[in-house]
C-alpha positions as CSV (number, residue, x, y, z in Angstrom):
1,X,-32.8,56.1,-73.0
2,X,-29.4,55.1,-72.5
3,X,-28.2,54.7,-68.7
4,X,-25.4,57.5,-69.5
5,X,-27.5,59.8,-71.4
6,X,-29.9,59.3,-68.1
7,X,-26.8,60.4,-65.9
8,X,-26.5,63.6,-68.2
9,X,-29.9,64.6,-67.9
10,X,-30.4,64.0,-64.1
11,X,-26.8,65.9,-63.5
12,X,-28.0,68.5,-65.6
13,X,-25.1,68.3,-68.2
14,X,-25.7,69.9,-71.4
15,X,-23.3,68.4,-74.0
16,X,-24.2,71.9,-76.5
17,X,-22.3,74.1,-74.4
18,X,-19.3,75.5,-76.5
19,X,-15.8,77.4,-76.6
20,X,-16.1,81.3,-78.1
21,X,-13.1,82.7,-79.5
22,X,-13.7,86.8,-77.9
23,X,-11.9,89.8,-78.0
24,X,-12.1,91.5,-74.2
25,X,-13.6,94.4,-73.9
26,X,-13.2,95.7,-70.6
27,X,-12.4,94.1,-67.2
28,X,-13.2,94.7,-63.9
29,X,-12.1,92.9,-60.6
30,X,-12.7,88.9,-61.8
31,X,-14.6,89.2,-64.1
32,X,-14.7,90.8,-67.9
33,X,-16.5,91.8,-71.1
34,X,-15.7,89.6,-74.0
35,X,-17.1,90.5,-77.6
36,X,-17.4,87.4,-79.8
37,X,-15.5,87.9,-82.6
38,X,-18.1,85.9,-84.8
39,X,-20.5,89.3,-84.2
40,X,-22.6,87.7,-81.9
41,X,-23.8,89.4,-78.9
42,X,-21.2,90.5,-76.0
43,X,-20.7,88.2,-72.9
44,X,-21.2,89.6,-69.5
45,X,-19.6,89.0,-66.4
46,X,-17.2,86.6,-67.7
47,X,-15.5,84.7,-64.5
48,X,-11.7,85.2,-64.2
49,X,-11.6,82.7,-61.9
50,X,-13.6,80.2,-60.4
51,X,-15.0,81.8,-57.1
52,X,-15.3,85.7,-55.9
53,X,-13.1,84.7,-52.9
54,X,-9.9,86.7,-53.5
55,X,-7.8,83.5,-52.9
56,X,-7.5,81.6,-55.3
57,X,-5.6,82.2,-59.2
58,X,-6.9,85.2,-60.9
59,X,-5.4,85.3,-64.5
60,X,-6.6,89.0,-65.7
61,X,-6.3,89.1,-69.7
62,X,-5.3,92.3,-71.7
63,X,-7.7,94.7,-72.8
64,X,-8.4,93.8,-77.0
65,X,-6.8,90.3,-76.2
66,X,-8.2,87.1,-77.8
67,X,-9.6,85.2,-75.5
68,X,-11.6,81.6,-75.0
69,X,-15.2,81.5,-73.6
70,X,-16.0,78.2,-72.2
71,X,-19.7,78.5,-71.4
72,X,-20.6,77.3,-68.4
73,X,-24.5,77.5,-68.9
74,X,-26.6,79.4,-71.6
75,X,-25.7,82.4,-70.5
76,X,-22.8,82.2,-68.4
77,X,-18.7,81.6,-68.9
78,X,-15.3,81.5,-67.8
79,X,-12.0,82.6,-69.6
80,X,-9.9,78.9,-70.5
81,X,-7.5,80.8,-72.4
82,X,-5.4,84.0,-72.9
83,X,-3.9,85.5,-76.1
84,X,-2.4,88.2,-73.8
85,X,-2.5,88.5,-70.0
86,X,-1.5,91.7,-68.2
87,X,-1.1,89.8,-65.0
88,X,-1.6,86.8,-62.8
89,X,-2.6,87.1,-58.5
90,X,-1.9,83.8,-56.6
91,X,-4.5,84.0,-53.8
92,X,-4.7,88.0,-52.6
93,X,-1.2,89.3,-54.1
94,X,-0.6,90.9,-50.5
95,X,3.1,88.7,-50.1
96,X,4.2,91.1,-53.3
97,X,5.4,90.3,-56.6
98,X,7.5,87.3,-57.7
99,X,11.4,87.6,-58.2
100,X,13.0,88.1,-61.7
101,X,15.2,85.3,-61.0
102,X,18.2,86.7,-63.8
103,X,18.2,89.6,-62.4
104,X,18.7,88.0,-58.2
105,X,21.4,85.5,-59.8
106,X,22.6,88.7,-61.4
107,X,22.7,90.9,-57.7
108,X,24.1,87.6,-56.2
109,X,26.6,87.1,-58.2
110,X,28.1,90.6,-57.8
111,X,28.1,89.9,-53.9
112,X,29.9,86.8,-54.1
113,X,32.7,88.3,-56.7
114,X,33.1,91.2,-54.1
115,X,33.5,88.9,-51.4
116,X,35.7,86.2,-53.4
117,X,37.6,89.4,-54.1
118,X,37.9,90.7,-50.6
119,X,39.2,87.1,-50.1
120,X,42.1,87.0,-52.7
121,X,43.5,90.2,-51.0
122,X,43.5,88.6,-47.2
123,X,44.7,85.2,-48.6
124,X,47.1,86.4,-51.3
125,X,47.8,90.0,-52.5
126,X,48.4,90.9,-48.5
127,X,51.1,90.0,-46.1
128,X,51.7,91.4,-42.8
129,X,54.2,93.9,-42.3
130,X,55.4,94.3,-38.7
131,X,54.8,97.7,-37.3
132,X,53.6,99.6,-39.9
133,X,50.0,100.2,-38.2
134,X,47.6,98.2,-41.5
135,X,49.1,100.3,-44.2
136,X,49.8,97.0,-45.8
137,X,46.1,96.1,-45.5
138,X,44.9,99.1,-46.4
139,X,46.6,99.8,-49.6
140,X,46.4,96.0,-51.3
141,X,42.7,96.6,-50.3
142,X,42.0,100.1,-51.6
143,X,41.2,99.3,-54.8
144,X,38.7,96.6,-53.7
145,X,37.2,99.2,-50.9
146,X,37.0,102.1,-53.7
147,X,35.3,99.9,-56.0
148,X,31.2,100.0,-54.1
149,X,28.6,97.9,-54.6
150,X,25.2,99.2,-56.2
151,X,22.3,98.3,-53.4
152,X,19.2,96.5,-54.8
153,X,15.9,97.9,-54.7
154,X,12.7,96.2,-55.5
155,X,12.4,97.1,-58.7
156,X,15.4,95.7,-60.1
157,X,14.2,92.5,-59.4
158,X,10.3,92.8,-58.9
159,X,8.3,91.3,-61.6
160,X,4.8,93.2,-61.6
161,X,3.2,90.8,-63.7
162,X,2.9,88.1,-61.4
163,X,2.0,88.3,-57.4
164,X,1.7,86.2,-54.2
């Protein structure tokens, strides 16, 4: 016996352990069902991620997705990779969801155009009249006053898919 096939066996490595290409079946929490799609019997319990600890990475695949079981033991596995994933928790998701980041350029972009705008008519379209009480002011910047901002909310700029 070689001194690395001595390592194996006293580490308890077991170099037959192999990939399976699976449909999912069903999933709950971290772990799922995965069918073989080679006919062979279904895989319980499949880990989603490495632990049961609700911090870590939980990458949770579609339903009827392909997936790849990497068998940990005889009888046990993990997911390795996703066809299809219907969403991704960095440690317990409570911090919300990620930012679509077009869409907050998108929202930024319209604040800084109002402003930039607001600033043309102080530093250019206005000039000071003497006693006439703002009506100057007011009327180069009633077109940029009647013209209103939409407010952001969540959802314009929430992606679901992925949370912190």
């Amino acid at each position: 016996m070689e001194i690395a096939e001595a390592i194996r066996k006293i580490a308890g490595e077991n170099r037959n352990l192999k990939a399976i290409v699976c449909e999912v079946v069903t999933v709950t929490g971290a772990t799922c069902l995965c069918r073989p799609i080679d006919g062979s019997a279904d895989i319980e319990g499949v880990r989603l991620q490495a632990a049961a600890t609700n911090d870590g990475m939980l990458i949770t695949p579609a339903v009827d997705s392909i997936v790849i079981v990497q068998m940990i033991n005889d009888v046990e596995g993990y997911v390795s990779m996703f066809s299809e994933i219907q969403n991704i928790k960095f440690f317990n998701g409570v911090q919300g969801s990620l930012v679509l980041i077009n869409a907050l350029v998108e929202k930024l972009n319209a604040i800084e155009s109002d402003l930039n705008d607001l600033k043309q008519i102080f530093s250019i379209t206005w000039t000071p009249v003497p006693n006439d009480g703002g009506g100057a002011l007011k009327t180069a910047a009633a077109t940029w006053a009647a013209d209103t901002l939409t407010e952001t909310v969540a959802e314009d700029i929430d992606n679901e898919k992925i949370t912190q």
